[in-house]
C-alpha positions in Angstrom: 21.9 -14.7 9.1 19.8 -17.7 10.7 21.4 -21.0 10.2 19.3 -23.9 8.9 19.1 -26.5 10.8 21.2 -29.1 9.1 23.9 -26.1 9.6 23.4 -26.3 13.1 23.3 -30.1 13.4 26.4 -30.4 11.5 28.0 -27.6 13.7 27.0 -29.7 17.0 29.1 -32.7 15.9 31.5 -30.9 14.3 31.7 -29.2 18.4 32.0 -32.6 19.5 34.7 -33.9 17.3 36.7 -30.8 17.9 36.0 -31.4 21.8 37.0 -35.1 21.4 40.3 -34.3 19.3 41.2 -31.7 22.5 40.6 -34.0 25.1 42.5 -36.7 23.2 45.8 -34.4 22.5 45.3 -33.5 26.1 45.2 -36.6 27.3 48.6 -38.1 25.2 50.0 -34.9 26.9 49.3 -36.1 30.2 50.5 -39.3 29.8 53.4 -37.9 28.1 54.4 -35.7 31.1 53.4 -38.8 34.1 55.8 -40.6 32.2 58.6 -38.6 31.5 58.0 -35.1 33.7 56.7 -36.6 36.6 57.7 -40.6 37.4 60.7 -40.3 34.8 60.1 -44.1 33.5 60.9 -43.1 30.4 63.6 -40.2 28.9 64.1 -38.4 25.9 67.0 -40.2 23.8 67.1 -36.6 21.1 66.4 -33.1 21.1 63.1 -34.1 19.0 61.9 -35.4 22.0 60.4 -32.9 24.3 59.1 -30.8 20.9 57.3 -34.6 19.4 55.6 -35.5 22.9 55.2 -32.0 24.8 55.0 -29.7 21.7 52.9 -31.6 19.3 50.4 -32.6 21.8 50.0 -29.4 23.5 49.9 -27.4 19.9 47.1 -29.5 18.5 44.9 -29.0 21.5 44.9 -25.3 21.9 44.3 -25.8 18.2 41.3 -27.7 18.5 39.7 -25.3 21.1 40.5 -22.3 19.0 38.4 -24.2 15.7 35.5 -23.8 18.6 35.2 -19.8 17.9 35.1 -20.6 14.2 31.8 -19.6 12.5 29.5 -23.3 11.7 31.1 -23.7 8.3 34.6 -23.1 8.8 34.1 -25.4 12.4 32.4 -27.9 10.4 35.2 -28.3 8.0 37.9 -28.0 10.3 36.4 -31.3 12.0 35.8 -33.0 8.5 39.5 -32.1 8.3 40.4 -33.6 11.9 38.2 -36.9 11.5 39.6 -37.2 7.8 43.3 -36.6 8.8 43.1 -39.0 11.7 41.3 -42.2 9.7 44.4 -41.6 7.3 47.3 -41.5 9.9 45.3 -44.6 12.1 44.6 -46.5 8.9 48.4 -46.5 7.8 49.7 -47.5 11.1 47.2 -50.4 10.8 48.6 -51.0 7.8 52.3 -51.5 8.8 51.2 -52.8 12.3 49.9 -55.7 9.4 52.5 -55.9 7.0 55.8 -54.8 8.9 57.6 -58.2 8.9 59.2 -59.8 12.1 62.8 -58.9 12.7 63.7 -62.3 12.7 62.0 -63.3 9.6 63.4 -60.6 7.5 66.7 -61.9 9.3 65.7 -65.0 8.2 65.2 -64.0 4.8 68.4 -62.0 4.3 70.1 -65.7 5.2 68.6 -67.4 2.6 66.3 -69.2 5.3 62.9 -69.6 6.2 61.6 -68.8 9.8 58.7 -70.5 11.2 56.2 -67.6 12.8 53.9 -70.0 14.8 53.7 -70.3 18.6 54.3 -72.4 20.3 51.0 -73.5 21.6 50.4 -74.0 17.5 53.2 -76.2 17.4 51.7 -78.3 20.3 48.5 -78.0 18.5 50.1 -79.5 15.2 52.5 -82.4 16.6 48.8 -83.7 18.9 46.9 -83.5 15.3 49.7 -86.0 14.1 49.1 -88.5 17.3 52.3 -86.9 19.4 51.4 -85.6 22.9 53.2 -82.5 22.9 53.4 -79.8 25.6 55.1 -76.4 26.2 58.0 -76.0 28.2 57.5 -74.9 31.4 59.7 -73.8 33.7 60.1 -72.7 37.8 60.2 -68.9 36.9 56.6 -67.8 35.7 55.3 -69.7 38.4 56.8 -67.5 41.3 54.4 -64.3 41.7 54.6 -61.2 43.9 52.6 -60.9 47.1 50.8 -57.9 48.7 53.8 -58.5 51.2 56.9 -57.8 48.4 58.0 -61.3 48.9 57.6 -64.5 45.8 55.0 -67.3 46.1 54.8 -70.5 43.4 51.1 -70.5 42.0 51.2 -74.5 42.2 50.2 -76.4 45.1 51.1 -79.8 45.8 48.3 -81.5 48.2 47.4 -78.2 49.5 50.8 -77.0 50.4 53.2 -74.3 48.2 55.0 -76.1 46.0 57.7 -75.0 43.4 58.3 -77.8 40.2 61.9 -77.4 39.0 61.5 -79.7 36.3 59.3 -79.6 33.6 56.1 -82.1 32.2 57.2 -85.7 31.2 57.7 -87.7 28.3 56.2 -85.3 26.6 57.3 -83.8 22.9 58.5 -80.4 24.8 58.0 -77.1 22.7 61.2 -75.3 23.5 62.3 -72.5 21.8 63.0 -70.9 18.3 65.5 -68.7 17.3 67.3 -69.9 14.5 64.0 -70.4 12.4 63.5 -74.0 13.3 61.2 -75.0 16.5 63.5 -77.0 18.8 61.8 -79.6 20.2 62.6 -82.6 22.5 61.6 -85.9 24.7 61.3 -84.5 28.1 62.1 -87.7 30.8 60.2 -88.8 33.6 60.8 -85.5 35.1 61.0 -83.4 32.4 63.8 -82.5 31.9 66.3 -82.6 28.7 67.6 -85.7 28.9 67.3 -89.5 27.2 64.7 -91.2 29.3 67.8 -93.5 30.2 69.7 -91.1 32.0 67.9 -91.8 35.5 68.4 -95.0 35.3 72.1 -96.0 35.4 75.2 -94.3 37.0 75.4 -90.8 37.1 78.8 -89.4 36.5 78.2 -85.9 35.4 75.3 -84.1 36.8 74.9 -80.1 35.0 72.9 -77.4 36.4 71.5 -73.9 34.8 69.5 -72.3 32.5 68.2 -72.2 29.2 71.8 -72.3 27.8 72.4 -75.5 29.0 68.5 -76.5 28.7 69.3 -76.6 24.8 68.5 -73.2 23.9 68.1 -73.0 20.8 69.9 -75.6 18.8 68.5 -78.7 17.8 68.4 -81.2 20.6 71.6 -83.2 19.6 73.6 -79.6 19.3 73.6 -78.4 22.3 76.9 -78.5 24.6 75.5 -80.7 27.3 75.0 -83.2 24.1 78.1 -82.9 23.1 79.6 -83.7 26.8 76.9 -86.6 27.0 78.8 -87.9 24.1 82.0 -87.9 25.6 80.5 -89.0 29.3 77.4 -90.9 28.7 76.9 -90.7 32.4 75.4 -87.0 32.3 72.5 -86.1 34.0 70.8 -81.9 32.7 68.4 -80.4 35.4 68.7 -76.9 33.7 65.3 -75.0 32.8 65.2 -71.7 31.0 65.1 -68.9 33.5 66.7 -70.3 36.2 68.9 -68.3 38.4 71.4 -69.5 41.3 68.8 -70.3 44.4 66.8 -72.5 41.3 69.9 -74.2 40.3 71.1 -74.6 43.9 67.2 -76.3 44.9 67.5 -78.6 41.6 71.1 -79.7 42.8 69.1 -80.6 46.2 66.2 -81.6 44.9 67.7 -84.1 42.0 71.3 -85.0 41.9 72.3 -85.3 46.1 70.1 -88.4 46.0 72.8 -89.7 43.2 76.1 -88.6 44.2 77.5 -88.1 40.6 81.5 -87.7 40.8 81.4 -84.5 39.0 78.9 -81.6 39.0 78.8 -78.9 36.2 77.4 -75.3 37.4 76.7 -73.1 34.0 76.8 -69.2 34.8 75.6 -67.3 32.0 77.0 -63.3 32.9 73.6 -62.0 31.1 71.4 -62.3 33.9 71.9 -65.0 36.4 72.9 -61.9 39.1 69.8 -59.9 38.1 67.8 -63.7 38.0 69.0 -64.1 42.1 68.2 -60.4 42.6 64.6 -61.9 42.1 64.9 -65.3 43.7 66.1 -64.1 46.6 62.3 -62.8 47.4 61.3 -66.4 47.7 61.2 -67.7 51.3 61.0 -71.1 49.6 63.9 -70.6 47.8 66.1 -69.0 50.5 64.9 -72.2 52.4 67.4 -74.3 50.5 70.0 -72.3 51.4 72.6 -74.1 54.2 69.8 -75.8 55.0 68.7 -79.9 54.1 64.9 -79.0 53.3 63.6 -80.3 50.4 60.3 -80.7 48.7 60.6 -84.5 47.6 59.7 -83.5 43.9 61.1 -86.8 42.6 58.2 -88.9 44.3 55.5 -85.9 43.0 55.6 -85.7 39.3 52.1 -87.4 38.3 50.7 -84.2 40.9 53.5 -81.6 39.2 52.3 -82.9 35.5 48.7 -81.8 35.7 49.7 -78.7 37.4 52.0 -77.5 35.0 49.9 -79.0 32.3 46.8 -76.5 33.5 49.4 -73.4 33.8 50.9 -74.2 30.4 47.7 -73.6 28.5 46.6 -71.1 30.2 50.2 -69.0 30.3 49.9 -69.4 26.4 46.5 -68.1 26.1 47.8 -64.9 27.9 50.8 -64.4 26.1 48.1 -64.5 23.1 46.1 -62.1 24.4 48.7 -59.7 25.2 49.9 -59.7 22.3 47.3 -59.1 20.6 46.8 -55.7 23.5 50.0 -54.9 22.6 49.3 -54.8 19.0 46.4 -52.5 19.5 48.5 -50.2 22.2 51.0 -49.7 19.3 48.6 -48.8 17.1 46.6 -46.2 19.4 50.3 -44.9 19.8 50.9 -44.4 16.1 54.4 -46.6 17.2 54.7 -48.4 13.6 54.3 -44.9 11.8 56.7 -43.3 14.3 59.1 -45.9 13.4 58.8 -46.0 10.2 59.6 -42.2 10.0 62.2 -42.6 12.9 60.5 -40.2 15.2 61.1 -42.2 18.4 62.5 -40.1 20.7 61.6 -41.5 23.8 62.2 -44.7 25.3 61.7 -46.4 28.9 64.6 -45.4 31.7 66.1 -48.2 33.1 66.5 -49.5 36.9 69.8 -50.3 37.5 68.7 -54.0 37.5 67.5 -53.5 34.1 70.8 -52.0 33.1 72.9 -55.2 34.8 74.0 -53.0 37.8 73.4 -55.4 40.7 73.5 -54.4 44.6 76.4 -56.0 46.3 74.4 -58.1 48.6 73.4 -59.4 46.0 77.0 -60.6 44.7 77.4 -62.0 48.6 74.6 -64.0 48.2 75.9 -65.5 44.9 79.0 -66.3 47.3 76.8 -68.2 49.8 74.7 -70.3 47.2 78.0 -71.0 45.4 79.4 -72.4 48.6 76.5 -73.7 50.0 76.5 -76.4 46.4 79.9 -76.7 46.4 80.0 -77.9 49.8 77.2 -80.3 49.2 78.6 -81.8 46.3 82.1 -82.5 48.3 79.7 -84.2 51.1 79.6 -87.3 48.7 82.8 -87.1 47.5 81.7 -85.2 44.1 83.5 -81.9 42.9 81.5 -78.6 41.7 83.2 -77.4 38.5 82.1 -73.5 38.0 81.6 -72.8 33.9 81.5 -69.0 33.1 79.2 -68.4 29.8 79.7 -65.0 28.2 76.9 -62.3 26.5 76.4 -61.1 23.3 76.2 -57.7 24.8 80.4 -58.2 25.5 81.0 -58.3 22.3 78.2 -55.6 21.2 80.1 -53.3 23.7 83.3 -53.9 22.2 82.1 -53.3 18.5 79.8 -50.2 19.8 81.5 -48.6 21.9 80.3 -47.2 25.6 76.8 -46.1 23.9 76.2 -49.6 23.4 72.4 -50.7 24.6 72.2 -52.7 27.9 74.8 -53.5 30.5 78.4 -51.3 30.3 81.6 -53.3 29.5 83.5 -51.6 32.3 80.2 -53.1 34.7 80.2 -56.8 32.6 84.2 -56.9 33.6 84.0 -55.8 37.2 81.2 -58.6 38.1 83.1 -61.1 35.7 85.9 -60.6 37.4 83.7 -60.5 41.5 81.9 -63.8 39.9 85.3 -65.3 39.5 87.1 -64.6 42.2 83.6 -66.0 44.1 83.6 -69.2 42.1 87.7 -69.8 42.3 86.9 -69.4 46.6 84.4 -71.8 46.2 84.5 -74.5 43.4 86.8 -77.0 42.8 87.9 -76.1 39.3 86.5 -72.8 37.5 86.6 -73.0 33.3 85.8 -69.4 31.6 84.4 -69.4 28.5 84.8 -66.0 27.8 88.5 -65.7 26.6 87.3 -68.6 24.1 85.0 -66.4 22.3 86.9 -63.0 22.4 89.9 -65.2 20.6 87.0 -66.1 18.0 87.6 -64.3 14.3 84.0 -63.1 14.9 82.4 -63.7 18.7 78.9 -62.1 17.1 78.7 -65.1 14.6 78.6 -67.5 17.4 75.0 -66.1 18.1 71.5 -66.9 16.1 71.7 -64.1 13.0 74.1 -62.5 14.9 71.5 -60.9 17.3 70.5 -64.5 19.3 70.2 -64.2 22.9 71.6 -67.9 23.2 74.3 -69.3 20.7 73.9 -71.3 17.7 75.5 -74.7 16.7 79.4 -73.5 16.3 79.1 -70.9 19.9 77.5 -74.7 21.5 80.4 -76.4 20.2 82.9 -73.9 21.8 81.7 -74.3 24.9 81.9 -78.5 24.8 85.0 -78.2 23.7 86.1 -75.7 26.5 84.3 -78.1 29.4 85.8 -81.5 27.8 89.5 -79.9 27.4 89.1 -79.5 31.3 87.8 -82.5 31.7 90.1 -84.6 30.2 92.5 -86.4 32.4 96.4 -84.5 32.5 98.9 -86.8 31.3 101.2 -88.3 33.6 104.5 -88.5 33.1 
């Protein structure tokens, strides 16, 4: 029987949707076994695993190249079939991709509270449309990048020489943070930082160092606990950022309170990350600089220059976080991720470093020792004391509720480097004040966190942790 010739023309695309379907299966098969066969960044997490990503892939493929020996008809609407079939699966993860509601929202909702969705470059966008000049927060971290050489460089130059800003923009309405459903949002001071724009000016009795924790994450600016101990000792100076780790913390101690000698010096650990946060500083040879050593970058007299560099970064780091978002939306998509959610067939997931997992090398623990004794020493050079304040994790408690299979760092591995940190800090410091037992005494330690899944803590954890500081701060009665 000769075919017409709209036959055959129908057969030729129908080849080259048949061809196209193959070479797509075999190409999620490939990636399927780079990832999990060959580099093993990623691992099965059930049985369904190896039959979803090896079985389904492969099957569909010889599938498609068999439909190639099918007479035109039958090969014509086996590829009606394929192209139909696959606008209907692509078109309902589009779907879900648009309607599947943040987790924090629908946390939000649950509460009985609203949760504002908007970046933060929005928010910046909105508080300049009402006549406030607003800016992002910015912080040392993002600006550190990795060379061909493996070691960290800062992206900002200061009058043609590397420089690293440890502060933030000025007197700007800073963007910081939401996690409670409410945009926090403060006065940065003349060096950005989270602090009264009087705070430079008079005596300095308390100075307090670390990151986003005691930056005010993400309570409103007058509940955070270094508020709370500003209340109590008006004298208190914050040069935390988000993201800093201990060679950060120890350069800001160099860099911002030495020059004013405060009596007493808060250093905030948080056990989440600040050991995996030094794992990465320690790559910076202008970090390590500050180490036992007096060299300093002079950032006080340089914030007009530091300003319109982090002013440039800001919008553009925001315009990139867009964009891959967007690319990530569109990745999920391609990988029929909402779909495969939806119908809990996500078998796979990414294998962690032992970084990733909290596991930190035990040089790494030694230099924690160094930087520790390095600030603590510096502080007693003008006659100040360095108190060491351990902040626990959600994941503690997690562990404790969940058991061993809990995501994230073990409980056994949280304990042994609570307990290295410590012993470090008590060697070191002149006072140490744990947090931890605080929150394990609590009715509910998961409470203390933003809808009980918060990375920092909300209003009541804040308040634990001022009250902990200012009960070891207050004078012992003599009798």
């Amino acid at each position: 029987m000769v075919e017409s010739s709209p036959v055959r023309a129908a057969a030729r695309v129908a080849n080259v949707v048949l061809v196209g379907a193959a070479l797509a299966c075999a190409a999620a098969l490939s990636y399927v076994f780079y990832h999990y066969g060959w580099t093993h960044q990623r691992v099965f997490t059930s049985p369904l695993g190896p039959v979803l990503f090896y079985g389904v892939p492969g099957a569909l493929t010889s599938l498609f190249l068999a439909a190639l020996r099918l007479p035109s008809a039958p090969r014509v609407r086996a590829a009606f079939i394929v192209v139909s079939t696959s606008l209907s699966v692509y078109a309902v993860d589009a779907v879900l991709a648009l309607t599947t509601v943040d987790p924090r929202v629908r946390l939000a909702r649950s509460a009985g509270l609203s949760f504002d969705a908007r970046s933060k470059l929005d928010v910046v966008r909105e508080l300049e449309r009402q006549g406030i000049a607003a800016a992002v927060d910015v912080y040392p971290r993002p600006l550190l990048r990795r060379r061909t050489d493996g070691t960290l460089g800062s992206i900002v130059m200061l009058h043609g020489i590397e420089a690293l800003p440890l502060g933030g923009i000025a007197d700007k309405a800073t963007v910081l943070c939401n996690e409670g459903g409410e945009y926090v949002v403060y006065r940065s001071d003349r060096h950005g930082f989270h602090n009264p724009s009087s705070a430079w000016d008079g005596d300095v009795d308390v100075a307090v160092v670390g990151d986003s924790f005691a930056a005010g994450y993400c309570v409103a600016p007058d509940d955070g606990f270094v508020e709370e101990i500003r209340a109590r000792h008006p004298g208190t100076l914050n040069v935390a950022k988000t993201g800093n780790g201990p060679l950060i913390e120890l350069a800001s101690l160099k860099e911002y309170v030495a020059p004013l000698r405060p009596r007493l010096v808060l250093w905030f650990y948080f056990e989440g990350n600040d050991l995996q946060d030094l794992a990465f500083e320690r790559d910076s040879p202008l970090l390590r600089a500050y180490l036992h050593q007096d060299r300093i970058q002079n950032l006080v007299r340089e914030q007009a220059a530091i300003d319109e560099a982090l002013a440039a970064f800001a919008e553009d780091r925001e315009r990139e976080m867009t964009a891959a978002g967007r690319r990530d939306m569109l990745s999920s998509v391609i990988k029929l991720s909402h779909l495969r959610s939806r119908l809990r067939l996500d078998a796979g997931d990414y294998q962690q470093t032992p970084a990733e997992a909290g596991v930190v090398a035990d040089e790494v623990l030694e230099l924690l020792g160094d930087v520790l004794a390095d600030a603590s020493g510096r502080t007693a050079d003008w006659g100040g004391q360095l108190y060491f304040v351990y902040l626990p994790s959600r994941e503690r408690f997690e562990a404790v509720r969940t058991g061993p299979g809990a995501p994230g760092v073990s409980l056994p591995e949280l304990d042994r480097q609570r307990h290295d940190v410590l012993a470090m800090a008590r060697a070191t410091a002149s006072a140490v004040i744990d947090v931890t037992p605080v929150f394990e005494h609590h009715d509910d330690p998961l409470s203390l966190f933003p809808f009980r899944q918060g990375v920092h803590y909300n209003e009541e954890g804040n308040g634990l942790v001022a009250g902990t500081v200012l009960r070891a701060l207050a004078p012992r009665p003599s009798f």
